[in-house]
N, C-alpha and C positions, 0 to 999 in steps of 0.2 A: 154406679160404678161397676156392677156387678155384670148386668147387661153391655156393656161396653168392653169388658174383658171377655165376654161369650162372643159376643162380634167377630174381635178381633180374632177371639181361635178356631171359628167355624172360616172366616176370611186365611186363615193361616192354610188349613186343611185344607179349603179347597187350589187354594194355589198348588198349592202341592200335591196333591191329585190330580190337577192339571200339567205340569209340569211331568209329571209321571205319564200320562199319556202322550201327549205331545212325543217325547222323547221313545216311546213304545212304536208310536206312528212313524217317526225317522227309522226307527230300525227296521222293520216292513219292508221300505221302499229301498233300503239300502243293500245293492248289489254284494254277494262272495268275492272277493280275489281266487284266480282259478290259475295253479300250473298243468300245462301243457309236457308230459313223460313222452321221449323218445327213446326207448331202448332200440338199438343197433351193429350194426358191425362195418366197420370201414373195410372198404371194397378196394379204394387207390386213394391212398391220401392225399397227392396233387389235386384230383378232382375235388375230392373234399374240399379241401383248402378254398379251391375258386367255387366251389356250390356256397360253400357257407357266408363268403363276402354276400354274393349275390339274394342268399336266402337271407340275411341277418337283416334287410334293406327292406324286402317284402313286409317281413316280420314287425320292423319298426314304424312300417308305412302304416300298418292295420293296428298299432298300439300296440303290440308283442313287445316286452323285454328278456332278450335273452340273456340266460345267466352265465353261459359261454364254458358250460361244462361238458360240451361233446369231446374236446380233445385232454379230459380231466381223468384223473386215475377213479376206478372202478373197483372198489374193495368189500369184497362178501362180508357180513355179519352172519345170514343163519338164512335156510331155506334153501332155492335150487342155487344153481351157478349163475354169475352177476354176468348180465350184458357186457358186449368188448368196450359199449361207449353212451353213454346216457343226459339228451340235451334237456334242458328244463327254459322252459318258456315261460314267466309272468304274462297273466291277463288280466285285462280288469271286473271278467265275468267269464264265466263257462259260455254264455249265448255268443260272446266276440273271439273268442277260441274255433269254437264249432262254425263258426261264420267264414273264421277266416282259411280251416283248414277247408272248405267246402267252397271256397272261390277261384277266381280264375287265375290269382297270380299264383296261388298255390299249386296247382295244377296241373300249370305253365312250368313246374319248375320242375316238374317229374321226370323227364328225361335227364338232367343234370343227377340229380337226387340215385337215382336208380344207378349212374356209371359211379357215385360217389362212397351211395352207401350202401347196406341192406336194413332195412328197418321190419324189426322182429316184431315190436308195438308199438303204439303211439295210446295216450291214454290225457284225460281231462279231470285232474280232481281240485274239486271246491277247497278252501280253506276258510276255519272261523277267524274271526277278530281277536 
C-alpha cells in the first residue's frame, strides 16, 4: 500500500513540474502589447481632422488601435510642460509598431502629417501582463 502512495506522489510531482514548465515555455514565446506615444502640436485643425480619417485607416490596416486621444485634454502632473496633443496607439508588439512606422503607407502620409501637425516625439513602450 505504501509503495502505491509513493507512486502516486512522485506521479503528482512530476505533473506538476510539468505543467509548471510548459506554462514557463508559453510565456517565452509570448509577445509584450506595445503603445505607440505621439507628442505634438496641431498646426491647422481642418488638416488634422482629414489627416487623422486617413491616418486612423493605415493604422488599422497594419493592426494599430487607436485610442483616439490626439484631440483629448493634456493635463500636467509634475516635470516639464505637457505636449499641446498626445496620440497613443495599441500594438500587438514593439517589432509591428517599428514595422509599421518604417513602411510605406506611413511615409506616404507625411506630407498630410507635416501641414496637419508638428510632432515633438514619437516613442514605443512595451507594457507587462
Amino acid at each position: 500500500m505504501r509503495s502505491n502512495y509513493k507512486i502516486t506522489m512522485v506521479l503528482l510531482a512530476g505533473v506538476a513540474i510539468g505543467a509548471i514548465a510548459v506554462q514557463g515555455l508559453h510565456a517565452q514565446g509570448a509577445k509584450l502589447k506595445a503603445y505607440a506615444v505621439s507628442e505634438s502640436e496641431i498646426l491647422d485643425a481642418s488638416a488634422q481632422a482629414a489627416y487623422l480619417t486617413v491616418a486612423r485607416k493605415a493604422l488599422e490596416a497594419a493592426n494599430g488601435r487607436s485610442l483616439r486621444t490626439a484631440a483629448g485634454r493634456v493635463v500636467q502632473i509634475e516635470g516639464a510642460p505637457p505636449p499641446k496633443s498626445v496620440g497613443i496607439i495599441e500594438w500587438n508588439s514593439v517589432d509591428e509598431a517599428v514595422a509599421f512606422y518604417k513602411s510605406k503607407a506611413w511615409t506616404d502620409l507625411a506630407p498630410d502629417r507635416d501641414k496637419a501637425v508638428k510632432v515633438t516625439r514619437r516613442y514605443v513602450v512595451e507594457a507587462e501582463k
